[in-house]
Wavefront OBJ file of the C-alpha trace (Angstrom):
o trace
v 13.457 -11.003 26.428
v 14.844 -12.605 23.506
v 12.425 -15.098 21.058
v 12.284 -18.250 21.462
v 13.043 -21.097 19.113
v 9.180 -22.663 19.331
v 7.862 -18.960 18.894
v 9.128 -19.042 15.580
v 8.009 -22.035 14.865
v 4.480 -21.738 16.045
v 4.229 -18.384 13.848
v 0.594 -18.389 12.530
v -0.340 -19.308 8.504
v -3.624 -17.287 7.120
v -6.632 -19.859 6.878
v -8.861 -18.809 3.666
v -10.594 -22.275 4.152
v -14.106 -20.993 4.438
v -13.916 -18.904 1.209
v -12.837 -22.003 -0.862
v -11.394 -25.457 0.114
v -8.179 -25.084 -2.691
v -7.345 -24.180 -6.104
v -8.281 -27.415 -7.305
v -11.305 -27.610 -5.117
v -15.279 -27.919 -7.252
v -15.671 -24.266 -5.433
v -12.851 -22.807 -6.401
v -13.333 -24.252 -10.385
v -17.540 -23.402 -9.830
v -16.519 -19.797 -9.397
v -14.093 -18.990 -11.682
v -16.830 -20.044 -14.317
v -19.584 -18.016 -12.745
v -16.633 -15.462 -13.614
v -16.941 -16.177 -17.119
v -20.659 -16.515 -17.324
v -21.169 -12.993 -15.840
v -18.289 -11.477 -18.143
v -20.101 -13.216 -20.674
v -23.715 -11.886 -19.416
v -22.208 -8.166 -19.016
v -20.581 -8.005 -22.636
v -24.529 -8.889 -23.890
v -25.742 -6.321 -21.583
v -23.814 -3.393 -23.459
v -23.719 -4.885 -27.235
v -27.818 -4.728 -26.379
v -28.022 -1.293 -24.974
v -24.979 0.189 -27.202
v -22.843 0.807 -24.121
v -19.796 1.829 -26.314
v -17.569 5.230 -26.888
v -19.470 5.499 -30.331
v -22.596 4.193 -29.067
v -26.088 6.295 -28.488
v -27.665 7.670 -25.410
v -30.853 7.076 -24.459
v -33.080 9.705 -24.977
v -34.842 9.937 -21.637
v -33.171 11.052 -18.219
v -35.168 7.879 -16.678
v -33.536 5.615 -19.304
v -30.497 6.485 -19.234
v -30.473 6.131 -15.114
v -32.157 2.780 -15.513
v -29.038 1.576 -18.426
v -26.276 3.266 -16.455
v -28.290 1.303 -12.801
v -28.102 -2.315 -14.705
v -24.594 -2.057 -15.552
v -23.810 -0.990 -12.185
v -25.167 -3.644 -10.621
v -23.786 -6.510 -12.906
v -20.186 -4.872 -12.753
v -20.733 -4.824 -9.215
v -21.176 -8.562 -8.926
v -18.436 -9.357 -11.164
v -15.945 -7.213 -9.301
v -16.906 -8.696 -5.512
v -16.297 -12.175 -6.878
v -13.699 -11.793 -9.649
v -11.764 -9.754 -6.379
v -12.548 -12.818 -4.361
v -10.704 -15.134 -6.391
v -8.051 -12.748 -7.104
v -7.114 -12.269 -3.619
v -7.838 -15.971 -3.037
v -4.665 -16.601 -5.372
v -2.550 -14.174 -4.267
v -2.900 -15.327 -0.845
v -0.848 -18.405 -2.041
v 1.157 -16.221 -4.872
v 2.425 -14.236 -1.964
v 3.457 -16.896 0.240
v 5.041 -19.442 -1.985
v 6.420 -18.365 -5.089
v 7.415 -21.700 -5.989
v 3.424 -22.839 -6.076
v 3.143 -23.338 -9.592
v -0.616 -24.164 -9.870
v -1.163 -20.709 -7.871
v 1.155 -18.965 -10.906
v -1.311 -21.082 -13.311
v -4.256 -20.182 -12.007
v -3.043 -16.173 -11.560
v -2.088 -16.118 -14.652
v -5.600 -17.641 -16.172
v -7.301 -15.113 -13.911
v -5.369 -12.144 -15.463
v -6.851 -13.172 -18.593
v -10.059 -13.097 -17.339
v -9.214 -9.458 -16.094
v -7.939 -8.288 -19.240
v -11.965 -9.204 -20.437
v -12.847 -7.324 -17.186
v -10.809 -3.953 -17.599
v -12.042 -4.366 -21.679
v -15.716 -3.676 -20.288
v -14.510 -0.958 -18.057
v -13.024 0.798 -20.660
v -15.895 0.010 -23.176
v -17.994 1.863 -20.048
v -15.477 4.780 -19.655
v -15.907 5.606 -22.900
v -19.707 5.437 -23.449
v -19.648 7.725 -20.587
v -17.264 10.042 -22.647
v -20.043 10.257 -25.012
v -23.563 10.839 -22.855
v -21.766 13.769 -20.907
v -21.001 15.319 -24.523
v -24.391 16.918 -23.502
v -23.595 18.167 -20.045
v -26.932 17.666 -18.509
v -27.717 14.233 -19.405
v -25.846 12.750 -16.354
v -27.073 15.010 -13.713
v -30.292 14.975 -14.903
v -30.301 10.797 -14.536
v -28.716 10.723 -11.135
v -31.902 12.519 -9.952
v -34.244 9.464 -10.494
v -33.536 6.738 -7.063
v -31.245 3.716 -7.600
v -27.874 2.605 -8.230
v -27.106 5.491 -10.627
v -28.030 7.629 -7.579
v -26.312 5.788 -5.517
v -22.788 5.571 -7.300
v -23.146 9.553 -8.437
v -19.281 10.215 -7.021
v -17.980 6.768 -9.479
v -20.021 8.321 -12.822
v -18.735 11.325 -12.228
v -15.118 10.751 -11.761
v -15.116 8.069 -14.745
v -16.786 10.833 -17.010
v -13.771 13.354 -15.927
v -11.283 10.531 -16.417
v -12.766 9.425 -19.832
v -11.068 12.648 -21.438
v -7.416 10.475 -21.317
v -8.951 7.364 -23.005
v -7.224 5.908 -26.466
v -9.144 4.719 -28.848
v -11.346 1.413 -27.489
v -9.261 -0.078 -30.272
v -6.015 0.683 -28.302
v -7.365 0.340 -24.958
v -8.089 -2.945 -25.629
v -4.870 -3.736 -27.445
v -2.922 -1.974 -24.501
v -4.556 -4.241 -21.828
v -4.266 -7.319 -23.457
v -0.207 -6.999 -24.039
v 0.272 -5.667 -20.562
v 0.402 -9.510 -19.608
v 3.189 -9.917 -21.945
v 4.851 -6.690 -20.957
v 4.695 -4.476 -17.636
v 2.641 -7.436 -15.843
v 4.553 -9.947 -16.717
v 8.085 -7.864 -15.916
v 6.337 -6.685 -12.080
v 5.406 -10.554 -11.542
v 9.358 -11.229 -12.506
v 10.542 -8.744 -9.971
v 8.378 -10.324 -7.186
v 9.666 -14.180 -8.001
v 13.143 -12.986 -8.125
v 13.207 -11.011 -4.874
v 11.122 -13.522 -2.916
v 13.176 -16.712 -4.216
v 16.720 -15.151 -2.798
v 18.311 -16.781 -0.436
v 21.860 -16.301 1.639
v 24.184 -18.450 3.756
v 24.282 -16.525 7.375
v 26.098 -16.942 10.505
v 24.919 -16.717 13.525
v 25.943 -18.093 17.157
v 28.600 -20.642 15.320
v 26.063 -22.095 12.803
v 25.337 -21.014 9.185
v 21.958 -21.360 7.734
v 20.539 -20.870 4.029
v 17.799 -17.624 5.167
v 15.393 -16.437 2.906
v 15.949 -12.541 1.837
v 13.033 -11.666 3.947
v 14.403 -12.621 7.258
v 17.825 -10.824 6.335
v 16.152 -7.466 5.769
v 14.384 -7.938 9.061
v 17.871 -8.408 10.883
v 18.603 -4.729 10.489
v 16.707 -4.300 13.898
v 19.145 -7.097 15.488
v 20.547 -5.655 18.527
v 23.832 -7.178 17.630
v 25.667 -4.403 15.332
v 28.037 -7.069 13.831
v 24.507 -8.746 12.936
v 23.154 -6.096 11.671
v 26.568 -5.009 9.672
v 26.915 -8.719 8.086
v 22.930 -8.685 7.273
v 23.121 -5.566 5.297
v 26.316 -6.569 3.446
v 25.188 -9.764 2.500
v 21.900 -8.281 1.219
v 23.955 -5.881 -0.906
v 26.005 -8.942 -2.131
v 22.729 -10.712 -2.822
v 20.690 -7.655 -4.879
v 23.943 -7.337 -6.649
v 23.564 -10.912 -8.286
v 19.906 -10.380 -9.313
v 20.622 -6.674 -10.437
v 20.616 -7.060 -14.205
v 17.125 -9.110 -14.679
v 15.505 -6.614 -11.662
v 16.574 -3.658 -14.104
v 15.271 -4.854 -16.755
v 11.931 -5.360 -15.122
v 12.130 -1.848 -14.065
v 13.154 -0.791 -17.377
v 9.835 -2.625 -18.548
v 7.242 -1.365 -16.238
v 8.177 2.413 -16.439
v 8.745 2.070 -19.956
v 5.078 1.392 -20.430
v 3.971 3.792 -18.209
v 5.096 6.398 -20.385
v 4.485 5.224 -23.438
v 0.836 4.663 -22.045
v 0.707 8.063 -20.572
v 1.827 10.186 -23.851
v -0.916 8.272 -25.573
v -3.377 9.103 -23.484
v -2.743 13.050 -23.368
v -1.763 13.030 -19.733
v 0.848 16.023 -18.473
v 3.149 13.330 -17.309
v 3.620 9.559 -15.400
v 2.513 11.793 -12.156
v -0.400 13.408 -13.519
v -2.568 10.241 -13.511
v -1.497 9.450 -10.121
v -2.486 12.714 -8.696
v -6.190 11.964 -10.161
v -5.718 8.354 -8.542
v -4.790 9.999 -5.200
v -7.654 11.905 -5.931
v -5.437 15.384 -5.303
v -3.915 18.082 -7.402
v -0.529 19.431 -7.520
v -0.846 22.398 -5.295
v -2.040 19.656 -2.708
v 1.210 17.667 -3.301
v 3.336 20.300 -3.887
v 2.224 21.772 0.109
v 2.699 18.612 1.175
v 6.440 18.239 -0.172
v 7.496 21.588 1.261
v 6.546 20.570 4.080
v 8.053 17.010 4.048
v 10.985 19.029 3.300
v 11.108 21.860 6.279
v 11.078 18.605 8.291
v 14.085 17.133 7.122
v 16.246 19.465 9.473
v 14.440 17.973 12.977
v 14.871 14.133 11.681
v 18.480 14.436 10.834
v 18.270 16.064 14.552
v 17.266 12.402 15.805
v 19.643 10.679 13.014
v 22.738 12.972 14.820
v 21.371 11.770 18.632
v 21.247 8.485 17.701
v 24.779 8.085 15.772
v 26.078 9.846 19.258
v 24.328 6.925 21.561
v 26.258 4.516 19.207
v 29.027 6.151 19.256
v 28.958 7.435 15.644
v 29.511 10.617 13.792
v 27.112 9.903 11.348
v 24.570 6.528 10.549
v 25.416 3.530 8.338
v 22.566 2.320 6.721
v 22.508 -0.698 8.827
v 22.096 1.271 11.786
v 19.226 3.257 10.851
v 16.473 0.551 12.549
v 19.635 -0.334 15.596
v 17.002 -0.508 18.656
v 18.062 1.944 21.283
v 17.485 1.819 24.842
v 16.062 -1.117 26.853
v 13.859 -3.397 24.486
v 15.789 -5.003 22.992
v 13.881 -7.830 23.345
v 11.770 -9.707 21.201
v 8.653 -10.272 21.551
v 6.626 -14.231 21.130
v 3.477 -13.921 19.053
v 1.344 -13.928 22.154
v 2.854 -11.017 23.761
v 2.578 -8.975 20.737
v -0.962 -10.454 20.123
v -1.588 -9.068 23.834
v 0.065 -5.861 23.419
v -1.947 -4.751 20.335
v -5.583 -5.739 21.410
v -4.835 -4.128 24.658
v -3.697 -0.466 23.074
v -7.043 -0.930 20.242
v -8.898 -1.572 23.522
v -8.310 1.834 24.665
v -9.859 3.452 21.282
v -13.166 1.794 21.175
v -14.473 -1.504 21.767
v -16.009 -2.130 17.851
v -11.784 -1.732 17.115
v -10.469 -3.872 19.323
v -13.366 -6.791 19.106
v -12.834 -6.851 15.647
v -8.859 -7.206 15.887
v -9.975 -10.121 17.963
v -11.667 -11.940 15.752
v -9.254 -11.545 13.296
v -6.976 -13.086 15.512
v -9.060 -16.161 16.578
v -10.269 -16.202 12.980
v -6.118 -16.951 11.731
v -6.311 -14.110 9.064
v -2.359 -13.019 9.509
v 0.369 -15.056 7.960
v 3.483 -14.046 10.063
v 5.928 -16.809 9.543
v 8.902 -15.355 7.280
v 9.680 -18.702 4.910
v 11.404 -19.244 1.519
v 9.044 -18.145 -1.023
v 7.583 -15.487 0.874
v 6.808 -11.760 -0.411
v 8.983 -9.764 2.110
v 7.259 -6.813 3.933
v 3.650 -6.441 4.770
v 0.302 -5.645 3.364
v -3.564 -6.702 4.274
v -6.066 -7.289 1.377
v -10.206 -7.605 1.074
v -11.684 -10.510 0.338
v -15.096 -8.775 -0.479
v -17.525 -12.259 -1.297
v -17.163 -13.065 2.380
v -16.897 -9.245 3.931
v -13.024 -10.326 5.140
v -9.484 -9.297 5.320
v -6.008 -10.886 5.219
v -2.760 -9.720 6.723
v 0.526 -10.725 5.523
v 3.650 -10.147 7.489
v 7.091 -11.273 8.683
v 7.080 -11.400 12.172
v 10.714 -11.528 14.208
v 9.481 -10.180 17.191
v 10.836 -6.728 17.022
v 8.932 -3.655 18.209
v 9.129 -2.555 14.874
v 6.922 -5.560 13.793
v 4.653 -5.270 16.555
v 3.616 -1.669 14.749
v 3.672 -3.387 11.751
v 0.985 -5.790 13.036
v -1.210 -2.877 14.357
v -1.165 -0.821 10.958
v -1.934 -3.980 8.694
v -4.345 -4.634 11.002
v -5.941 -1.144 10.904
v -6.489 -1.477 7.038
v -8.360 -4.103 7.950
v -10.449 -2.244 10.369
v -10.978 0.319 7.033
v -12.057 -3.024 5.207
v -14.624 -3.343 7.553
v -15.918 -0.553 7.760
v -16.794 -0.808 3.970
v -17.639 -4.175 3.811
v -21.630 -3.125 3.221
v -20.086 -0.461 0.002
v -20.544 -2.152 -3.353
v -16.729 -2.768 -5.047
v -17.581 0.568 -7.055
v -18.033 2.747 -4.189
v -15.024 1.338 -1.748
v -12.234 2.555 -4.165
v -10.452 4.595 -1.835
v -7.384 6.394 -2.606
v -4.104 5.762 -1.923
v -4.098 8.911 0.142
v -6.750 8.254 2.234
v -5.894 3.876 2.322
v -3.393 4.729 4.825
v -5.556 6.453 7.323
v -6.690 3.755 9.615
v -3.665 2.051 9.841
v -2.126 5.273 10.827
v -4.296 6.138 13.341
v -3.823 2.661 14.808
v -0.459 2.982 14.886
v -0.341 5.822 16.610
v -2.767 4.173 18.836
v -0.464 1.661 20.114
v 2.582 4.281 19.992
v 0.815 6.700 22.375
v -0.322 3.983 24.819
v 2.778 2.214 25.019
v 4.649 5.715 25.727
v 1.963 6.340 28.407
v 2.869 2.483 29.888
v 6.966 3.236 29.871
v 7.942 2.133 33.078
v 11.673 3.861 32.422
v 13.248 6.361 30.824
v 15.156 3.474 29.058
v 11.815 2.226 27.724
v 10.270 5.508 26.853
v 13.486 5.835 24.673
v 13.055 2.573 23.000
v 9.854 3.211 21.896
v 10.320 6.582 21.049
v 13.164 4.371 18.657
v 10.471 2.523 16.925
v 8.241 5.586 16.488
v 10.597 7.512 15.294
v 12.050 4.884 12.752
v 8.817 4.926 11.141
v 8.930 8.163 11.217
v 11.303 9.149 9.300
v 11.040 6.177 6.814
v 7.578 7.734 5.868
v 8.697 11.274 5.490
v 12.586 11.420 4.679
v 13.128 8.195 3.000
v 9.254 8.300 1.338
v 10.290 11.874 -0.029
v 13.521 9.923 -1.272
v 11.759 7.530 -3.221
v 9.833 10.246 -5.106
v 13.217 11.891 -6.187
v 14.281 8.544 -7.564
v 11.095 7.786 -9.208
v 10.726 11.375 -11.025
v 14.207 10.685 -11.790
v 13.709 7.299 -13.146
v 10.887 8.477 -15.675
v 12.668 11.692 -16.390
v 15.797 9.683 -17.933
v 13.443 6.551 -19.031
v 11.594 8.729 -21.573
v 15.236 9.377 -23.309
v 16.653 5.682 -22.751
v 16.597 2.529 -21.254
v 19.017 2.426 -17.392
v 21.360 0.380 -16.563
v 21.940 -1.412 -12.653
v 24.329 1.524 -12.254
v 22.231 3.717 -13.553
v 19.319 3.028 -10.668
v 21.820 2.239 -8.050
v 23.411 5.971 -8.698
v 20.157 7.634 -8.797
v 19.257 5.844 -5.641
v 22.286 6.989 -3.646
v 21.827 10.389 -5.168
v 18.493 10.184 -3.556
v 19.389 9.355 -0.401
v 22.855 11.614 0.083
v 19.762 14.804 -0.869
v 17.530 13.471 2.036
v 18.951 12.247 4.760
v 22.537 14.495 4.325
v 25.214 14.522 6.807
v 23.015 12.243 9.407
v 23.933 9.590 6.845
v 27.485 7.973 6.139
v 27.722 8.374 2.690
v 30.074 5.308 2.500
v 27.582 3.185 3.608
v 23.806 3.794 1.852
v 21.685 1.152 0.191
v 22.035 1.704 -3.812
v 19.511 -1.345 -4.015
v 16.694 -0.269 -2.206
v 15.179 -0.165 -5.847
v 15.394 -3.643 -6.704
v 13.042 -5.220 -3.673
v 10.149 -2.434 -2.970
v 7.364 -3.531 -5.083
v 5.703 0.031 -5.176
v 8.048 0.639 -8.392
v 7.040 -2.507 -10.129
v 3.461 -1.683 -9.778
v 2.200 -1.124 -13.818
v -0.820 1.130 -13.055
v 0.146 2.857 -10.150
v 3.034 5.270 -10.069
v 4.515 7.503 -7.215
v 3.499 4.767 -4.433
v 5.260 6.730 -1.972
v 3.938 10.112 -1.165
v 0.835 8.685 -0.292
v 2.109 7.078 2.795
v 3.364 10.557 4.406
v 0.544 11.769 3.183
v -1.589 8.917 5.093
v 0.680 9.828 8.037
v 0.254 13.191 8.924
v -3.845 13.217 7.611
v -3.870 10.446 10.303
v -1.769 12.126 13.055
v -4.371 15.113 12.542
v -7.284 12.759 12.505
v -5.623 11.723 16.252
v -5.157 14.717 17.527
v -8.469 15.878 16.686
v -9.350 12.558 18.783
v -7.386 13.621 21.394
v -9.348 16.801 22.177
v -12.519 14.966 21.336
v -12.942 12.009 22.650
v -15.216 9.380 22.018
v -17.289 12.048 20.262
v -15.365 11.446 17.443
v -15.545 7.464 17.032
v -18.938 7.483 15.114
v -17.189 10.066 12.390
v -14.431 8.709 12.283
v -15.887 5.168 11.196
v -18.410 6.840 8.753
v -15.345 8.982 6.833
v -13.793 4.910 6.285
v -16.644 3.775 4.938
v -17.017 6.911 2.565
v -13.647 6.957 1.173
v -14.192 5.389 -2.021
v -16.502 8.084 -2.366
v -15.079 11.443 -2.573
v -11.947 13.214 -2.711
v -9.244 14.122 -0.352
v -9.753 17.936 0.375
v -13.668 16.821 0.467
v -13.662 14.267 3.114
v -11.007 16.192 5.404
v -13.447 19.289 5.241
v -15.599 17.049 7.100
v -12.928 17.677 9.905
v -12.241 21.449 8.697
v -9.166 20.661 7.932
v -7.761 22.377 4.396
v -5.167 19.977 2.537
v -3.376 23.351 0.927
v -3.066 24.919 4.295
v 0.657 24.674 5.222
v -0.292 24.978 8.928
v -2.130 21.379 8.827
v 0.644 19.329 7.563
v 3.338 21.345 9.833
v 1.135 21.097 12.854
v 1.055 16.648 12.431
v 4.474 16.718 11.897
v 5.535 18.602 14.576
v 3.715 16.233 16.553
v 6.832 14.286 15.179
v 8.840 16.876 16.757
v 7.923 16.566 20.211
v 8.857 13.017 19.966
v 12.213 13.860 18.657
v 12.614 17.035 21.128
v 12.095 13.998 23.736
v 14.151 11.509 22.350
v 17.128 13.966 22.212
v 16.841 14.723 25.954
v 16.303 11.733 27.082
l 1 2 3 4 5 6 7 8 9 10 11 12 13 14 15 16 17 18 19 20 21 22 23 24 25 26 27 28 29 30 31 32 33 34 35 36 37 38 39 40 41 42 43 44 45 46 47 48 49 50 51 52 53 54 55 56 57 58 59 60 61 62 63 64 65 66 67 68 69 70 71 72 73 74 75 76 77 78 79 80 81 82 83 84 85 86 87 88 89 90 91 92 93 94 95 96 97 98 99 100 101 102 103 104 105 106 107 108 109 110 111 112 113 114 115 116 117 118 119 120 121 122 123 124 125 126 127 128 129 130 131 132 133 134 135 136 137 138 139 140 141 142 143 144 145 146 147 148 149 150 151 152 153 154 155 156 157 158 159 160 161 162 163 164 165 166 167 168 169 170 171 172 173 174 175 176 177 178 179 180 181 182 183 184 185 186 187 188 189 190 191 192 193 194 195 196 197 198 199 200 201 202 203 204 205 206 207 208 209 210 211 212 213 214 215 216 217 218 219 220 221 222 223 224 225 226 227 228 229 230 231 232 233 234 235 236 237 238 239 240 241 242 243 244 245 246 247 248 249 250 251 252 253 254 255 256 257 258 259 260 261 262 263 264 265 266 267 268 269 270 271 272 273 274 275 276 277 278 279 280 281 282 283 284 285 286 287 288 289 290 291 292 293 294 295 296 297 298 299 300 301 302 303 304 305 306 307 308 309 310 311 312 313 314 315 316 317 318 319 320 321 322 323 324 325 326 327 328 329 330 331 332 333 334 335 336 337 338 339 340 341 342 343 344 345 346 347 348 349 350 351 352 353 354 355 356 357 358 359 360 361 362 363 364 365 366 367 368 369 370 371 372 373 374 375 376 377 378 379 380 381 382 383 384 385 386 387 388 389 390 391 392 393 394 395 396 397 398 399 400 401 402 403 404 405 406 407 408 409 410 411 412 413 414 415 416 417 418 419 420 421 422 423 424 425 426 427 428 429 430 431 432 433 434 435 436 437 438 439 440 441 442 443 444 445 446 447 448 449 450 451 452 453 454 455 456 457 458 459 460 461 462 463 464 465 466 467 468 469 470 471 472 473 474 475 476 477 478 479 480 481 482 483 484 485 486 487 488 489 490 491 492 493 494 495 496 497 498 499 500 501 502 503 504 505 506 507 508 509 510 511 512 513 514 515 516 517 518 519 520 521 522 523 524 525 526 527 528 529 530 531 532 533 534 535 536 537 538 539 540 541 542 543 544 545 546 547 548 549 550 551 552 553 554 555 556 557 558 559 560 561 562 563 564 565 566 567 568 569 570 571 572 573 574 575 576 577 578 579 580 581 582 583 584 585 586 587 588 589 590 591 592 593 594 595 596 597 598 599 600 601 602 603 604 605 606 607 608 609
């Protein structure tokens, strides 16, 4: 079945109506000056009680628990409606880059967050100073309250304090970030999302926004999906100098920012923001990397069903078998509730609501963010999902993975902002798992061997995108910062070590005439200024979730109540902690070979099909 014109058309807009009527709105204004009245409230708050790296400590456990409890609870409401708003912008940001009251407001906001992060870091570094004495913090988190209750938070920001600059620098670091790696990442995504290219299709050329492009590499036209790619090359190519220099700018400050601070190196902060260590990673990898002989085994069985010794780049999403269809909304709507309502009922009523309740934006349009990604809007206990919907299968998943960080979002909802920062290992776990949720089912539903292979196709795309061209990524980002800490690299420069990259990973499966130099210039995981190495996480989040499933699979709905209760704890431990829960050991080869040769059965099937 192929889309039809009024599908697209109809393609649903997020409504964030009922957390403010606009950005001009009396609401909208009202809040951003409670904002300023509670940044305003909180910098009193610690001038009074000396909350500062050369500060004093109160002399009594009870004391100190009490001083450490108030701050909590006033950062607390500052973060769930400072968030609010943020994610109230960006909701508009993300969708039209040519709003320029949005940009206005953003940037005003980031001002307001520099005053935020000051506080933090004012905080951070009093905290530095009370665990000089190493009992005074375990002796306050014995007395009851919010101390107590946010034990994991002091704790980590006491271990983390030990790579603080001076408050003077901190400060003066935060406040030029706007001007510098902020302001280069918020370049990057208004140059990406404003490209747009003439296209042919059926006899009539239209002016397509760089988003819909990129999504016609799962066309089931190969001429489509040749022209797409080569156009989008033709398209990064004419952006390429500005996009390197944001590049350029953002990793640049990451490691002048990370040299200052005493850290090993750009990866060494991420690791504690992943909330692993390097033996952790470093199992992982090796075993992202024994894998790389079994996906180039799928790469070589689908070149032959296309006739190919080896894949272009454009073919790497070609659908293969029988669906090549696309989907209307409301089939994919349909598809997805009915595979979450196989899981559990509290899953699939609340991807209901959030379908009745409009919180995905699907329509691709100029102006657009291209890709996908679901945010929290705490003040109300919600979630947004932003997408570009075509119809493909490959979009469908998309859909049911956005929608399962969304299900993780709820499942925190009752956390304070302090205790729901999860990280970026464990954010990918529910939308894993609910991916996999609507793989299995719709593999258990094939009515052919022809549609068995096709979804196998879209599995197996994502696949391989998390583990072969993830592990990619990291090469070109450890790259980047190895050569950026000697001098500043040119377009050529990135393109090289891109293709570099990619010949390592995907080998012989991939023509080497035909790879994608420019994958740097539109992923907005590199532009991101305090978060490096955005990519392991993701295989990471897929094979923790594919042995999360499994473990489902042999327990049933015995394991739905601890499953939900390890979401809404994952701001509040680490990785190797929360996945003993399961007995499962994170430097064990055996765990992360066992998920991914759940991979492998998918593959040994595909390849005999």
């Amino acid at each position: 079945m192929t889309a039809k014109e009024s599908d697209v058309g109809s393609l649903p807009h997020w409504d964030l109506s009922n957390v403010y009527p606009g950005l001009e709105s009396k609401e909208f204004k009202t809040a951003v000056e409670q904002v300023k009245a509670q940044l305003d409230d909180l910098d009193s708050y610690m001038s009074e009680s000396n909350i500062r790296r050369a500060g004093s400590r109160p002399e009594s456990s009870a004391k100190l628990a009490e001083t450490i409890s108030h701050y909590l609870d006033r950062m607390n409401d500052l973060l769930l409606l400072f968030g609010t708003l943020e994610a109230y912008v960006h909701s508009f940001v993300s969708t039209d880059s040519y709003n320029t009251t949005a940009k206005r407001v953003e940037s005003e906001l980031e001002v307001l967050g520099v005053r935020l992060e000051r506080l933090g870091v004012f905080f951070e570094g009093w905290m530095r100073m009370v665990t000089e004495d190493p009992n005074a913090l375990p002796a306050a988190l014995e007395h009851e309250g919010s101390a107590k209750e946010h034990a994991f938070y002091l704790k980590e920001t006491a271990e983390q304090s030990k790579y603080m600059m001076s408050e003077a620098e901190e400060t003066l670091a935060s406040e030029l970030s706007l001007s510098g790696a902020v302001a280069w990442a918020k370049l990057q995504g208004v140059v990406s999302s404003q490209i747009k290219v003439p296209f042919e299709r059926e006899g009539r050329t239209q002016e397509l926004p760089i988003t819909v492009i990129i999504n016609l590499r799962t066309d089931p036209d190969e001429d489509v999906r040749r022209r797409a790619y080569e156009v989008e090359q033709e398209a990064w190519e004419r952006v390429r100098e500005p996009l390197a220099a944001c590049l350029n700018g953002v990793k640049g400050s990451v490691i002048t920012l990370y040299k200052r601070r005493g850290r090993t190196d750009p990866l060494h902060q991420t690791l504690d923001q992943a909330r692993i260590d390097r033996e952790t990673l470093e199992t992982l990898l090796g075993a992202m990397r024994g894998s790389f002989p079994m996906f180039r085994r799928y790469w070589h069985a689908k070149a032959e069903r296309l006739g190919k010794s080896a894949l272009p780049w454009w073919d790497l999403w070609a659908p293969v078998g029988r669906l090549e269809r696309r989907y209307s909304w409301d089939e994919a709507r349909g598809f997805v509730l009915g595979q979450f309502d196989t899981f559990s009922d509290r899953l699939a009523e609340f991807a209901h609501h959030a379908y009745e309740s409009s919180w995905i934006d699907a329509e691709p349009r100029d102006g657009k963010r291209a890709g996908a990604f679901c945010m929290t809007l705490p003040a109300v206990k919600e979630s947004r999902v932003l997408c570009n919907f075509d119809g493909s299968p490959e979009q469908v998943t998309t859909i049911a993975h956005e929608l399962g960080h969304a299900y993780h979002n709820e499942m925190q909802k009752n956390k304070t902002p302090l205790q729901r920062r999860t990280p970026m290992t464990l954010a990918e776990t529910a939308s894993i798992f609910t991916q996999a949720i609507v793989t299995d089912a719709a593999l258990a539903q094939a009515q052919s061997v022809d549609e068995e292979l096709a979804i196998l196709e879209t599995d197996l795309i994502d696949g391989s995108q998390v583990i072969v061209d993830i592990y990619s990524r990291y090469l070109f980002e450890n790259e980047v910062f190895q050569r950026r800490e000697q001098s500043e690299l040119s377009a050529d420069d990135f393109c090289e070590s891109m293709s570099r990259a990619q010949k390592e990973t995907y080998a012989e499966a991939l023509d080497p005439e035909h790879l994608h130099p420019y994958m740097w210039t539109w992923k907005p995981h590199y532009y991101i200024p305090s978060l490096s190495f955005y990519n392991f996480p993701y295989a990471f989040g897929l094979l923790f979730g594919l042995g999360l499933y499994a473990i489902y699979q042999q327990r049933g709905s015995d394991f739905l109540d601890e499953y939900d209760a390890l979401l809404s704890s994952t701001g509040e431990g680490t990785a190797a902690d929360l996945a003993a829960r399961f007995d499962i050991n994170l430097k064990e080869p055996a765990f992360w070979e066992g998920s991914l040769k759940v991979i492998e059965g998918r593959i040994d099937r595909y390849v005999a099909l």
